[in-house]
C-alpha positions as CSV (number, residue, x, y, z in Angstrom):
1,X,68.7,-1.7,-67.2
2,X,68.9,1.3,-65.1
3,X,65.2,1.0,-64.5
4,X,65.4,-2.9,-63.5
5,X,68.5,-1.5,-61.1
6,X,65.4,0.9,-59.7
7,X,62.8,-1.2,-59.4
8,X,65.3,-3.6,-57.8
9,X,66.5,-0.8,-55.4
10,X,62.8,0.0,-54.3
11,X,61.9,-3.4,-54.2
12,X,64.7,-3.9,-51.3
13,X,63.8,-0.7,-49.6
14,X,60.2,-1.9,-49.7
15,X,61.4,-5.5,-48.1
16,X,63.6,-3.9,-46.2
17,X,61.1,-1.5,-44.5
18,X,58.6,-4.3,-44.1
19,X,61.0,-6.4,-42.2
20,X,61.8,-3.7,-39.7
21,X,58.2,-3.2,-38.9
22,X,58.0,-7.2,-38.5
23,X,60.9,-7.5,-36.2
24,X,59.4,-4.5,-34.4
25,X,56.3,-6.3,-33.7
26,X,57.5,-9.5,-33.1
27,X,59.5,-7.7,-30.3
28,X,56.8,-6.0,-29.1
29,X,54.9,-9.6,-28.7
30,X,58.0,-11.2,-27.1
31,X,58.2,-7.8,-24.7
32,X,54.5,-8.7,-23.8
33,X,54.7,-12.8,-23.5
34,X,57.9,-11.4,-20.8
35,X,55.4,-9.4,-19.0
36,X,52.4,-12.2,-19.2
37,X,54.8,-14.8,-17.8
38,X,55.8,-12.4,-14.9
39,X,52.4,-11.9,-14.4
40,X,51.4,-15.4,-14.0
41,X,54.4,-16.3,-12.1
42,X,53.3,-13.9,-9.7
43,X,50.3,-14.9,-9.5
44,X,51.4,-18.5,-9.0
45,X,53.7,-17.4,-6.0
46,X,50.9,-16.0,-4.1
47,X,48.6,-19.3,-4.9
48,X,51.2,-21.0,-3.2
49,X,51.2,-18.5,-0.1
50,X,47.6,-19.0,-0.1
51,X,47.4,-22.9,-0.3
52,X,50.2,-22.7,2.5
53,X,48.0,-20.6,4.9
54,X,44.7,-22.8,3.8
55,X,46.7,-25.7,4.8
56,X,47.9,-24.6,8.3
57,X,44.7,-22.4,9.8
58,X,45.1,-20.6,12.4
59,X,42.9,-21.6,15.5
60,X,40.2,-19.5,16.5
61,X,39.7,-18.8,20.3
62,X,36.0,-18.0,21.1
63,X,35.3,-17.1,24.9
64,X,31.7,-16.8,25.4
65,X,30.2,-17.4,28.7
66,X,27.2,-20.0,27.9
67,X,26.4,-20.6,31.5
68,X,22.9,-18.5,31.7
69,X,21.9,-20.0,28.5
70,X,22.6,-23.4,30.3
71,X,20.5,-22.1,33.3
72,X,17.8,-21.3,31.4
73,X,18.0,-24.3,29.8
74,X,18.2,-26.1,32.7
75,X,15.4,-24.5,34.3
76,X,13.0,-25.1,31.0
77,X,14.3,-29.1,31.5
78,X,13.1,-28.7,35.2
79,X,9.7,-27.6,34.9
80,X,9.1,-30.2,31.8
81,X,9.8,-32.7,34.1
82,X,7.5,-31.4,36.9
83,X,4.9,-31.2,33.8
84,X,4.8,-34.6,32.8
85,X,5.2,-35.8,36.4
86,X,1.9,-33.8,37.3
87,X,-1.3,-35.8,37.3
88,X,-3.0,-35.3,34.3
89,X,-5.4,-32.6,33.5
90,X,-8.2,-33.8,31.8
91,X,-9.6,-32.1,28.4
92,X,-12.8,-30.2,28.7
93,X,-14.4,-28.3,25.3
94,X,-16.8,-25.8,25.8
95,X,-19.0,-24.8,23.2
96,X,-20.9,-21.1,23.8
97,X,-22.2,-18.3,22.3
98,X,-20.6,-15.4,23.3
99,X,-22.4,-12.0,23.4
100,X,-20.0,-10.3,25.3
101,X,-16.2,-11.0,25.8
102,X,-14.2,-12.9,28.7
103,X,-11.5,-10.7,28.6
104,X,-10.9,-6.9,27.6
105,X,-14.7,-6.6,28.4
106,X,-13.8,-2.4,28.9
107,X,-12.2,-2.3,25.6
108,X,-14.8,-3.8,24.1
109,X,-17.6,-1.4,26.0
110,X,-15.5,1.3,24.4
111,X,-15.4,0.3,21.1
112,X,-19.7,-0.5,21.3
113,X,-20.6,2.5,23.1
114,X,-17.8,4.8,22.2
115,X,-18.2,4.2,18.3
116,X,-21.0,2.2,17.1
117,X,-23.2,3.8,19.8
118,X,-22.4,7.4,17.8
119,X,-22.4,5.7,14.8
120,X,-26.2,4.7,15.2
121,X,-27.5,7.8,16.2
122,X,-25.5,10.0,13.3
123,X,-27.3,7.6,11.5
124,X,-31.0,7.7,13.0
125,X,-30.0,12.0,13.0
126,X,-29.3,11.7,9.6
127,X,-32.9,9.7,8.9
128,X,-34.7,11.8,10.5
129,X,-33.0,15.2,9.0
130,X,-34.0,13.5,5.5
131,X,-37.6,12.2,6.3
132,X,-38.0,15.8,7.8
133,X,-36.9,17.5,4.8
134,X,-38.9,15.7,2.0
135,X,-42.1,16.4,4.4
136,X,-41.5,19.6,4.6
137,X,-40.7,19.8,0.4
138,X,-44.0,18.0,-0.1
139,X,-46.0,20.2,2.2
140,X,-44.4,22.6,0.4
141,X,-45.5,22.0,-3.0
142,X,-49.1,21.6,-1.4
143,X,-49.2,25.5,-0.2
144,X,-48.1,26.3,-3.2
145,X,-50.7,24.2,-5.6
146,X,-53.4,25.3,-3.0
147,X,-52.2,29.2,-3.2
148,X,-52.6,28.7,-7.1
149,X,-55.8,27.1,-6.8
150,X,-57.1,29.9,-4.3
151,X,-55.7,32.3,-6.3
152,X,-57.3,31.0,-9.3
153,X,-60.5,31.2,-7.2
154,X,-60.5,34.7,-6.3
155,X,-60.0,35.7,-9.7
156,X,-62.7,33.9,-11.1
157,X,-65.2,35.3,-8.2
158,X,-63.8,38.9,-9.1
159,X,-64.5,38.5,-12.2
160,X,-68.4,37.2,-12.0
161,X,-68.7,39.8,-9.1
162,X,-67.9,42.2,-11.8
163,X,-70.1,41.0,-14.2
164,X,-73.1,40.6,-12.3
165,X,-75.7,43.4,-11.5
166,X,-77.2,45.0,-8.3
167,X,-78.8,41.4,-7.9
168,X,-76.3,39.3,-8.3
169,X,-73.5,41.7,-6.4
170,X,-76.1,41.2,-3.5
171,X,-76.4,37.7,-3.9
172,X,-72.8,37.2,-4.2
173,X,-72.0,39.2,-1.0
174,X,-73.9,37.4,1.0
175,X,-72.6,33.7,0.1
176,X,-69.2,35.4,0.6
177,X,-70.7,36.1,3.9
178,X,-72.6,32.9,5.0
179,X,-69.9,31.1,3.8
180,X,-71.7,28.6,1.2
């Protein structure tokens, strides 16, 4: 029985303990639903300040002097009026071909003969530099193939001249110098 008495004994410490920690909570939650209401009772006092200052604005005084706007405007009525009153202009289209320009004609002198005028004769420069250099390659190649050909010459009329007697030296020096 003494064991049951335990058991009993551990069992109401057990509850005992449990039920502390529940009331300590549930007093913790009342502690906050105190604060929350508070809070929101706050916040409900200041909605009220707000609606009552929505409710009555205050007036807002604006002091801006408008009367050269009105002048101006006015003045723009005035000279719409004259407009219409006028006697009509009548419509004329012109159709031309424009080789030079109405206006800005100095501008436009610049831009011709300050830029495109260079522009054309970089270019014709630049023509001429390469038409000039692959004439000069090609005439080039032709002293060269003629200096090989020459060359080939003279070694072929060494080497008969060498070959050849009395006669034929003789022979051979004069056609060298006749010419044929």
């Amino acid at each position: 029985m003494a064991t049951t008495e335990k058991m009993t004994n551990t069992e109401k410490e057990t509850l005992q303990l449990v039920l502390e920690e529940h009331t300590q909570e549930q007093v913790n939650n009342t502690k906050a639903i105190n604060d929350l209401i508070i809070a929101v009772n706050g916040l409900s006092g200041k909605f009220r300040e707000l609606e009552g200052k929505i409710d009555k604005p205050k007036a807002v005084i604006v002091s801006a002097d408008t009367r050269p706007i009105q002048d101006i405007v006015k003045k723009g009525i005035t000279d719409m009026k004259l407009t219409v009153g006028s006697k009509p202009q009548p419509i004329v289209k012109k159709f031309q071909l424009l080789l030079f320009p109405e206006q800005d004609a100095k501008l436009f002198y610049k831009v011709v003969f300050g830029r495109w005028f260079l522009f054309l004769v970089l270019m014709l420069l630049i023509t001429n530099l390469y038409n000039f250099s692959v004439h000069w390659s090609d005439n080039q190649k032709d002293i060269k193939r003629q200096e090989l050909e020459n060359d080939r010459i003279k070694k072929a009329w060494y080497y008969l001249y060498d070959r050849q007697g009395k006669g034929g030296k003789h022979a051979m020096d004069s056609a060298y110098v006749n010419g044929r």
